[in-house]
C-alpha positions as CSV (number, residue, x, y, z in Angstrom):
1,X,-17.8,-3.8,-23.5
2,X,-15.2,-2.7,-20.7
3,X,-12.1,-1.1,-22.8
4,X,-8.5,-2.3,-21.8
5,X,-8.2,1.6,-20.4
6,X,-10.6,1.0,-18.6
7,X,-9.4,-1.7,-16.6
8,X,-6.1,-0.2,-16.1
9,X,-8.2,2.5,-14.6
10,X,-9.7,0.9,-12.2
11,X,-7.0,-1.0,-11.2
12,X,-5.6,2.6,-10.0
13,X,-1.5,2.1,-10.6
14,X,-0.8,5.1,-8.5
15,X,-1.3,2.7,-5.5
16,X,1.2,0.0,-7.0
17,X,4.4,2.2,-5.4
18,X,2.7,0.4,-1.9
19,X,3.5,-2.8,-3.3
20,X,7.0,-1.8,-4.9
21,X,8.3,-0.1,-1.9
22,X,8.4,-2.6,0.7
23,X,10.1,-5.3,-1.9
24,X,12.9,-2.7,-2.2
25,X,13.3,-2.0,1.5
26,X,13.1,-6.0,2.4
27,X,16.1,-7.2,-0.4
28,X,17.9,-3.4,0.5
29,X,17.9,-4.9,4.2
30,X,18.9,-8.2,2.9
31,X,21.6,-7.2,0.8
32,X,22.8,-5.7,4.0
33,X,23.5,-9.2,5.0
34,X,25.3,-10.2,1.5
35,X,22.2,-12.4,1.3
36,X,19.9,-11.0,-1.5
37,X,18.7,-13.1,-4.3
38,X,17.0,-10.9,-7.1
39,X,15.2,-14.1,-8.4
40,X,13.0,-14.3,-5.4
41,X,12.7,-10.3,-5.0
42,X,11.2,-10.4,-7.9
43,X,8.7,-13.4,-7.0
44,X,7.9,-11.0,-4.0
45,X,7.9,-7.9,-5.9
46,X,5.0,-9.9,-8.6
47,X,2.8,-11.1,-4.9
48,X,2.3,-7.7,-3.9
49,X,1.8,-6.1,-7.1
50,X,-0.9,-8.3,-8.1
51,X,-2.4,-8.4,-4.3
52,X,-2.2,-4.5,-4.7
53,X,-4.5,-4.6,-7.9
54,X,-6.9,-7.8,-6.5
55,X,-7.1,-5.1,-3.8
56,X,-8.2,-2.2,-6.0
57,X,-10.6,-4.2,-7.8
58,X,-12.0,-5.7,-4.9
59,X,-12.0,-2.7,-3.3
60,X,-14.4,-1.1,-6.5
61,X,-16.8,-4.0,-7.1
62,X,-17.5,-4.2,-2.6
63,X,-17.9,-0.2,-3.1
64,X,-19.5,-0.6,-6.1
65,X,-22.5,-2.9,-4.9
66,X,-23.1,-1.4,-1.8
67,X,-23.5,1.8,-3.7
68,X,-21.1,4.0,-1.9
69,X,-19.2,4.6,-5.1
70,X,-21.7,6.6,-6.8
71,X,-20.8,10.1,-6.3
72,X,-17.0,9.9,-5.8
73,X,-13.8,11.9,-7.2
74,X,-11.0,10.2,-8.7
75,X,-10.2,7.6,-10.7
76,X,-13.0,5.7,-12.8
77,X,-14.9,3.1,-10.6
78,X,-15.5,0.2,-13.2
79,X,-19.0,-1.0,-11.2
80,X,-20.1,2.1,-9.7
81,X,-20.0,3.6,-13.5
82,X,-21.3,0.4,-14.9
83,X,-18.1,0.2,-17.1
84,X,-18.3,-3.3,-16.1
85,X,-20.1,-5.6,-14.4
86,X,-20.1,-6.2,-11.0
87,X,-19.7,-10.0,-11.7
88,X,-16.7,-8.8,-14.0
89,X,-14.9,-6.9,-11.6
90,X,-14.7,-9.7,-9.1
91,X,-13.6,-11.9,-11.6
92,X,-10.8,-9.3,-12.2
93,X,-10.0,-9.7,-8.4
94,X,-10.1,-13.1,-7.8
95,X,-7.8,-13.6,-10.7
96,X,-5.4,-10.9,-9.5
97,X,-5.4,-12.7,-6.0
98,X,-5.0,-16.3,-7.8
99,X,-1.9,-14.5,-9.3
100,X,-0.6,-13.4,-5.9
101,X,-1.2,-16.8,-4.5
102,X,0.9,-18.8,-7.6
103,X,3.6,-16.8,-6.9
104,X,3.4,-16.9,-3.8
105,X,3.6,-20.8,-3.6
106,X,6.2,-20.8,-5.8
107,X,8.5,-18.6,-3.4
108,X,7.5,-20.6,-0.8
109,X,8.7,-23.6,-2.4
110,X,12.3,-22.4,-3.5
111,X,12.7,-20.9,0.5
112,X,11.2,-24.2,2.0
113,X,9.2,-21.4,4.0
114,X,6.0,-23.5,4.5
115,X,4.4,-21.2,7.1
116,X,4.4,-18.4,4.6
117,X,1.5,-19.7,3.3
118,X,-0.6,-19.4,6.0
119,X,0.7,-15.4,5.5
120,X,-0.3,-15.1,2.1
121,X,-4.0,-16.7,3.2
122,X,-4.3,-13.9,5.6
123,X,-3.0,-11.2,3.4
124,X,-5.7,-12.2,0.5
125,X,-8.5,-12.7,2.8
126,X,-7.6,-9.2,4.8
127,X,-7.3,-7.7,1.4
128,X,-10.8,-9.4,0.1
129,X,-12.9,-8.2,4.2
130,X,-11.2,-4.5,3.7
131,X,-14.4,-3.5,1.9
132,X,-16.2,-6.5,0.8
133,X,-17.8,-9.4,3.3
134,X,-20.8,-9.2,6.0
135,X,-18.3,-6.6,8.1
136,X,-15.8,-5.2,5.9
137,X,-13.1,-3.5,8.7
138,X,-12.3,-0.4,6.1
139,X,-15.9,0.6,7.3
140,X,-15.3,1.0,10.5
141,X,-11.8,2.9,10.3
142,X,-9.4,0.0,10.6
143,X,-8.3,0.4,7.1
144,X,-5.0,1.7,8.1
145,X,-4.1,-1.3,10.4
146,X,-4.7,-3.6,7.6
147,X,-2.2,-1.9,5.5
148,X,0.2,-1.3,8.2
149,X,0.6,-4.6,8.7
150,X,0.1,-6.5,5.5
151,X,1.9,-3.4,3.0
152,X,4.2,-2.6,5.8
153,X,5.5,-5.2,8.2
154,X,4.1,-8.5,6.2
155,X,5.8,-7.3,3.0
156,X,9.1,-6.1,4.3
157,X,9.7,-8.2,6.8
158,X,8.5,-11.0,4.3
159,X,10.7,-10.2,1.9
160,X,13.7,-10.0,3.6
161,X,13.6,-13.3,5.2
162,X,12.6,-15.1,2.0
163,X,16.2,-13.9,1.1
164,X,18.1,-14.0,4.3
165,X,16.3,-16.1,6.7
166,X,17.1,-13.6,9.4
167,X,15.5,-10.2,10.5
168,X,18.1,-6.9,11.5
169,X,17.0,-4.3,13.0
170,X,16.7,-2.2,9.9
171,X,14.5,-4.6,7.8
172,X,12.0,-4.2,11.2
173,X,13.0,0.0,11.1
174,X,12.2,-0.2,7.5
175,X,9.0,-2.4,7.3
176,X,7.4,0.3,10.2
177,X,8.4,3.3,8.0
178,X,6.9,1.7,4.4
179,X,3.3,0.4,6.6
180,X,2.9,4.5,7.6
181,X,3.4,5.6,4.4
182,X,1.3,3.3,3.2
183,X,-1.4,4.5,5.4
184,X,-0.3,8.2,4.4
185,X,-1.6,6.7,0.6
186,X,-4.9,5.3,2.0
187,X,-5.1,8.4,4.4
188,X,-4.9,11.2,1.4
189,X,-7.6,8.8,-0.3
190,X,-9.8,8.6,2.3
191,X,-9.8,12.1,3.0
192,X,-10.7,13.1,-0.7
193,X,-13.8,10.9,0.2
194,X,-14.5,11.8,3.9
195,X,-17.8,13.9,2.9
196,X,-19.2,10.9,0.4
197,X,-18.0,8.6,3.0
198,X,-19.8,10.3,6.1
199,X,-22.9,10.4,3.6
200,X,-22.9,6.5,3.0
201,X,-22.2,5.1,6.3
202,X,-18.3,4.4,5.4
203,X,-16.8,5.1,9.0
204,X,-13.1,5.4,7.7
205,X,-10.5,6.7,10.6
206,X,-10.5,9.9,8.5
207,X,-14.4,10.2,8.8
208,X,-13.9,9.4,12.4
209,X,-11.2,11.5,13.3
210,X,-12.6,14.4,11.1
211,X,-10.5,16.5,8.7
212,X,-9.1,18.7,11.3
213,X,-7.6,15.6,12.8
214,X,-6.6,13.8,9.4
215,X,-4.8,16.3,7.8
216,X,-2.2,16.4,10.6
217,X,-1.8,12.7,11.0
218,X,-1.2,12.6,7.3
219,X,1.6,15.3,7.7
220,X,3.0,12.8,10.5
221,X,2.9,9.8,8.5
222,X,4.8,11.2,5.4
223,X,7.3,13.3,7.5
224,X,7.9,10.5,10.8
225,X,9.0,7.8,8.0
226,X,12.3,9.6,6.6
227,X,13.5,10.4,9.9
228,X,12.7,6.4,10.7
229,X,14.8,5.6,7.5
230,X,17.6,8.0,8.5
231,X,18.0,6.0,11.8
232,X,19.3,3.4,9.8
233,X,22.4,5.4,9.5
234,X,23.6,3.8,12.5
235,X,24.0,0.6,10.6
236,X,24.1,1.2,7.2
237,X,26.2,4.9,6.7
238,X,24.5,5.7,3.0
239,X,21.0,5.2,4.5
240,X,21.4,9.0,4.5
241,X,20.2,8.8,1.1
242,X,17.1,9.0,2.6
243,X,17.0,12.9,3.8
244,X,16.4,14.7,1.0
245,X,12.9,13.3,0.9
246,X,11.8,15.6,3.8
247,X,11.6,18.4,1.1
248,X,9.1,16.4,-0.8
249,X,7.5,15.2,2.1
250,X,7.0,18.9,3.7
251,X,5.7,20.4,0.2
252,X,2.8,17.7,0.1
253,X,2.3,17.7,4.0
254,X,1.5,21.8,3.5
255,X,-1.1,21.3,0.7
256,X,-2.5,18.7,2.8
257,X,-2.8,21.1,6.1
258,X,-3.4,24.3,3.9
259,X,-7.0,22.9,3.4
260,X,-6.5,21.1,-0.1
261,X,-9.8,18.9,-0.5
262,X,-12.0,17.0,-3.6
263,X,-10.1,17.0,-7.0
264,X,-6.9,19.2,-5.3
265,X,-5.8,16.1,-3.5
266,X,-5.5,13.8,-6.5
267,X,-2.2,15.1,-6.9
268,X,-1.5,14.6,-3.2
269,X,-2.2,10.7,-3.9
270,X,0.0,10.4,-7.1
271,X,2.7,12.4,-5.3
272,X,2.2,10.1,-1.9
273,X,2.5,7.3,-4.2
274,X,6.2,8.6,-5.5
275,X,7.0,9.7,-1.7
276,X,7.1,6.1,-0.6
277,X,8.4,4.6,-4.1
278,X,11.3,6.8,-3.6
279,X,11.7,5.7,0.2
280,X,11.9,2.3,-0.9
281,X,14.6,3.0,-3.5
282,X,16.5,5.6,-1.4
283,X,16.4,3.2,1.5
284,X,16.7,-0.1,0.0
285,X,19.8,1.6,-2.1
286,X,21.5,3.0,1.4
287,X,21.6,-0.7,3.1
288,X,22.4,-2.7,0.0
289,X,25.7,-0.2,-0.4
């Protein structure tokens, strides 16, 4: 029988600062406005929390039944390991995506926002085709533009209009800077994975661009987002808050180009993870002051 630690494992909460992050930046960029509403932050903050782990399990029982999951290094993959059942772990999905939808729904109900639900069906289904489906798109290296979009722009940009019903130019600064780091996250994870990957037939952009390549577009997308949030000076003076972040950034950029590979860039992940929940706070703090 599959242990409670075990499914807290493989729904892998280093990957749920990608779903805090944007939430912060959205109501930081709606506060801007005088217009944010913490009641329906935190409706927005339980969607992408609970899309982020119907991700992660969906994510390990697609992996998991294709068999690419067998030889990986990481975090516990609950099929793959035969923790749980595959039958179990997309139960475990579906009812983390039912989740994201109720809230969902109810958000859209106290905004009067009626299109946002054809949003939310396209976020769940992107999130279910990344690796499972006839032609999941994580296979063929698109991962990162479903994140960008969904984790980046959907969620930023989503939240802040559930709250303002208006989009400045620093929700739209903001939302780009939160989707690359959450590419860095799937980048670093990726790139742990590239020589399973390559083995199984899993064309992610890192197995296509090759580690060489990888490692320097992960340096740019943990280093180009700060400088993206310190723009936002120009509006919001305190968005400053925001620079000391290149010292973290740089530090996990270097062991990332120094070569680190395999178990060496689990750490990487966690601290990716923190990088961009600690961009949302800085810069979500700097526009709400």
């Amino acid at each position: 029988m599959t242990t409670a630690r075990e499914w807290v494992a493989g729904a892998r909460l280093r990957t749920l600062p990608a779903a805090a992050a944007p939430v912060l930046v959205g109501t930081g960029a709606a506060a801007q406005l005088d217009e944010a509403n913490l009641g329906r932050a935190a409706l927005a903050l339980g969607v992408a929390l609970a899309l982020q782990v119907g991700v992660n399990y969906a994510n390990d029982y697609s992996d998991g039944i294709r068999g690419t999951d067998v030889d990986r290094v990481g975090p516990l993959r609950l099929t793959a390991s035969g923790a749980a059942s595959p039958r179990a772990v997309r139960a475990a999905a579906f009812l983390s995506f039912a989740v994201a939808g109720l809230l969902g729904l109810a958000l859209v109900v106290v905004t009067s926002q009626w299109f946002l639900l054809a949003v939310g069906a396209f976020a769940i289904a992107a999130a279910w085709t990344y690796t499972g489906g006839r032609s999941p798109y994580g296979y063929r290296g698109l991962g990162e533009v479903g994140v960008f979009v969904f984790f980046g722009l959907v969620a930023v940009l989503g939240t802040t209009w559930t709250q303002a019903l208006e989009l400045p130019w620093t929700a739209w600064v903001g939302a780009v800077a939160v989707g690359l780091l959450a590419c860095a996250l799937l980048m670093v994870n990726n790139l742990r994975d590239v020589p399973t990957d390559a083995l199984v037939g899993k064309r992610t952009l890192a197995v296509r661009l090759g580690e060489y390549k990888a490692r320097r577009v992960y340096a740019a997308l943990v280093l180009v987002p700060v400088a993206l949030g310190a723009v936002c000076v120009f509006a919001a003076p305190w968005a400053l808050l925001v620079l000391p972040l290149f010292a973290p950034a740089g530090i996990l950029a270097g062991v990332v180009l120094l070569g680190a590979r395999g178990r060496a860039l689990v750490p990487v992940l966690a601290g990716t993870g923190m990088l961009e929940l600690g961009f949302g706070v800085l810069l979500g703090l700097g526009l709400a002051i």
